[in-house]
C-alpha positions, 0 to 999 in steps of 0.5 A, a space after each residue: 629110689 632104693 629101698 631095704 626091707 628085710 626077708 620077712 618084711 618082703 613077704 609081707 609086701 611092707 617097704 621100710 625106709 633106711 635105718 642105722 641099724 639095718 645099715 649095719 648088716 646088710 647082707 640079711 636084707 634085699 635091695 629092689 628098685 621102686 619105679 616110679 611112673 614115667 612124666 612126659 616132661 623133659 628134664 634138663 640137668 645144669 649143675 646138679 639142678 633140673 628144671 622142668 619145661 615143656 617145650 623142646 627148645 627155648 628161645 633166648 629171653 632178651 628176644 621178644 617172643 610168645 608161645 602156644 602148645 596142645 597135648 594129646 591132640 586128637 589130629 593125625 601127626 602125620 598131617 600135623 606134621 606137614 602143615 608145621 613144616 610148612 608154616 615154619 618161618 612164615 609171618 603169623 598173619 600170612 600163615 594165618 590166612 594160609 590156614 584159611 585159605 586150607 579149610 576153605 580149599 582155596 590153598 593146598 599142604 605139600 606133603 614132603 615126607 609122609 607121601 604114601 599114598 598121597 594122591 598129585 594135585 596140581 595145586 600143590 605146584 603153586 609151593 616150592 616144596 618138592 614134588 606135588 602131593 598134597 591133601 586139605 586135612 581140614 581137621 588138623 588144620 583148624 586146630 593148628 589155626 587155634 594155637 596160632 590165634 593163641 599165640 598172636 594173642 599171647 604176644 599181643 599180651 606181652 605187648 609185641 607187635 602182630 605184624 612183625 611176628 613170625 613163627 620161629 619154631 614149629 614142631 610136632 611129636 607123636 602123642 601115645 596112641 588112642 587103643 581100640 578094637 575093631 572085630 574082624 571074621 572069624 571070631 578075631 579081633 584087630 587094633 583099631 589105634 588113633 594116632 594123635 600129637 603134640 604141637 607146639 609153636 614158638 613165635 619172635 618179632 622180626 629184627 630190622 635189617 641194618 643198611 649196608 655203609 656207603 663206601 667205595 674205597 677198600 676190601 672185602 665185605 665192606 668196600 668194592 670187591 677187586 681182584 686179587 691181580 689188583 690187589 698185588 699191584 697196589 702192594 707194588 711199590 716202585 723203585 728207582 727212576 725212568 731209564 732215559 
């Protein structure tokens, strides 16, 4: 937003808006720049409109689906992010009990990416992720249990089916972190910063598979695979008769 005020008036500290008449000479007035404060929504721009949204991605609308999210959370985004990029893809109901079964310490998070020092568990070879660190963040855990409950029920409000749900989007982003101060010797004194997240969960129903057709004759993907020594001898076409 730009505003024009002239010398006098930028002494003051008083803006004043866009007239004629001071359109007419604008060498005898200052140009500076309002910033106005930062939103922490994302903007999209479609022919010269924007709309406003919160979630990174949309799904298409003819695809039956729900949504949950939490700003500012106060839980580790290092450990969120793990516990998303293992829950993602899974059905809602499995990775229900597989948050449960975290709190309680009968399951196990793989830590893929944040592994600086994460100590080996010999529970984390039970997944297929790589390596075998792994810690129980108990705390992010059950606030990741919360949104997926909310999001379970926001599609049991939509009129979806609970069991064919699975989470189709799960992503976690840094939040600004919470700044403090701890005292240190001398006389000194150290940040002492929490570093909280954003979540948010997407879940779709599961579409049924299509049976593949009965067919025996043909090529490609829809009939029997041949070689392709077979398939230039059935472009083969023979002339003349048997030599005697």
């Amino acid at each position: 937003m730009i505003l024009w005020a002239s010398s006098r008036e930028l002494n003051m500290g008083v803006p004043t808006a866009p007239s004629p008449k001071l359109r007419e000479d604008r060498n005898k007035y200052f140009v500076f720049q309002v910033k106005r404060p930062r939103q922490h929504r994302r903007v999209h721009f479609n022919n010269n409109t924007f709309t406003m949204t919160r979630y990174s991605v949309e799904p298409d609308a003819a695809v039956p689906h729900s949504k949950s999210r939490g700003s500012h959370l106060r839980v580790h985004y290092k450990h969120c992010r793990e516990i998303a990029h293992h829950i993602k893809g899974m059905p809602a109901n499995k990775a229900s009990k597989f948050l449960e079964d975290v709190i309680a310490r009968k399951a196990i998070v793989p830590f893929t990416r944040h592994t600086g020092g994460i100590g080996r568990k010999a529970m984390a070879k039970q997944s297929k992720s790589a390596g075998d660190k792994g810690r129980w963040p108990v705390k992010a855990t059950a606030v990741v249990r919360d949104l997926l409950s909310n999001a379970i029920a926001n599609g049991e409000t939509k009129g979806l089916d609970a069991e064919k749900l699975f989470i189709s989007h799960a992503q976690v982003n840094r939040a600004p972190p919470g700044r403090r101060r701890t005292y240190r010797a001398h006389g000194r004194i150290g940040k002492y910063a929490s570093q909280p997240a954003h979540i948010e969960l997407i879940l779709s129903e599961k579409q049924e598979g299509v049976e593949k057709a009965e067919e025996d004759d043909g090529e490609g993907a829809r009939g029997k695979k041949i070689t392709k020594k077979m398939a230039a001898k059935r472009r083969f076409v023979k002339i003349g008769g048997d030599s005697a």
